[in-house]
N, C-alpha and C positions, 0 to 999 in steps of 0.2 A: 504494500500500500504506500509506502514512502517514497518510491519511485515514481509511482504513480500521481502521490499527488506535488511533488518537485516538479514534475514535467507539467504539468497544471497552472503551478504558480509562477511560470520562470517565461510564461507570455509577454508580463511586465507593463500591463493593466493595474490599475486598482481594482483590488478584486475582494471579496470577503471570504473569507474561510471560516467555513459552518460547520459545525460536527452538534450530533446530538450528546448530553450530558450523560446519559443513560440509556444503552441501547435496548428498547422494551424486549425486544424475543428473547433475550437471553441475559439480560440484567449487568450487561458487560459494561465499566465506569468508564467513561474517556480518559483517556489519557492526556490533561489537559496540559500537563509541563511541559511534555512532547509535544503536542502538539502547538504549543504558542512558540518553542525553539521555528517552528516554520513559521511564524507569521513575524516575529523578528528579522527573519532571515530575508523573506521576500516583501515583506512593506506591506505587509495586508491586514485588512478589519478583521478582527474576530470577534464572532457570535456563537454561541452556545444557547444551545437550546436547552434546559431545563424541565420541558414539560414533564417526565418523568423521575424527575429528582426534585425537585421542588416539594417542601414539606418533609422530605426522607433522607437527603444527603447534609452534610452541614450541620453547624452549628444553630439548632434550632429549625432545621429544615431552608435554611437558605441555599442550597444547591451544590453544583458542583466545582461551582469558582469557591465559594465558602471552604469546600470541601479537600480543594484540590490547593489551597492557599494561595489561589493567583487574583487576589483583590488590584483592582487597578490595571490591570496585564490582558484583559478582554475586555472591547471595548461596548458589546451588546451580550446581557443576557434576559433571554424571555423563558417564559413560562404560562402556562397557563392554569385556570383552575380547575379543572377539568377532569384530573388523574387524583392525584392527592388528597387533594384539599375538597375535591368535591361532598 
């Protein structure tokens, strides 16, 4: 997958890099350390999507930037109410 997504980002757009926080089918955490090492690298937004960790990962259920210590270091993270919290 690292290949794949270097070869992605090295178009040299602004571009945003999205990964989900929590993969639902199999409960797998992103790996957001790793994963921001590429958006330093290549200049790009990052978003995480939470709607499956919100309320579950974190301190207090604030997600996977909470989770994963990278406050400040992702520049979008959403969620909805929908999973969790509903």
């Amino acid at each position: 997958m690292r290949a794949h997504l270097a070869r992605k980002l090295r178009i040299g757009r602004a571009q945003v890099l999205i990964t989900d926080g929590v993969f639902s089918m199999d409960g797998d955490i992103a790996p957001a350390g790793k994963t921001l090492r590429h958006r330093g690298k290549y200049n790009c937004i990052m978003m995480i999507d939470d709607a499956h960790s919100s309320g579950v990962l974190g301190k207090n259920g604030r997600g996977t930037v909470d989770h994963a210590g990278v406050h400040g270091r992702v520049h979008i993270q959403v969620g909805t109410l929908t999973k969790r919290l509903a």
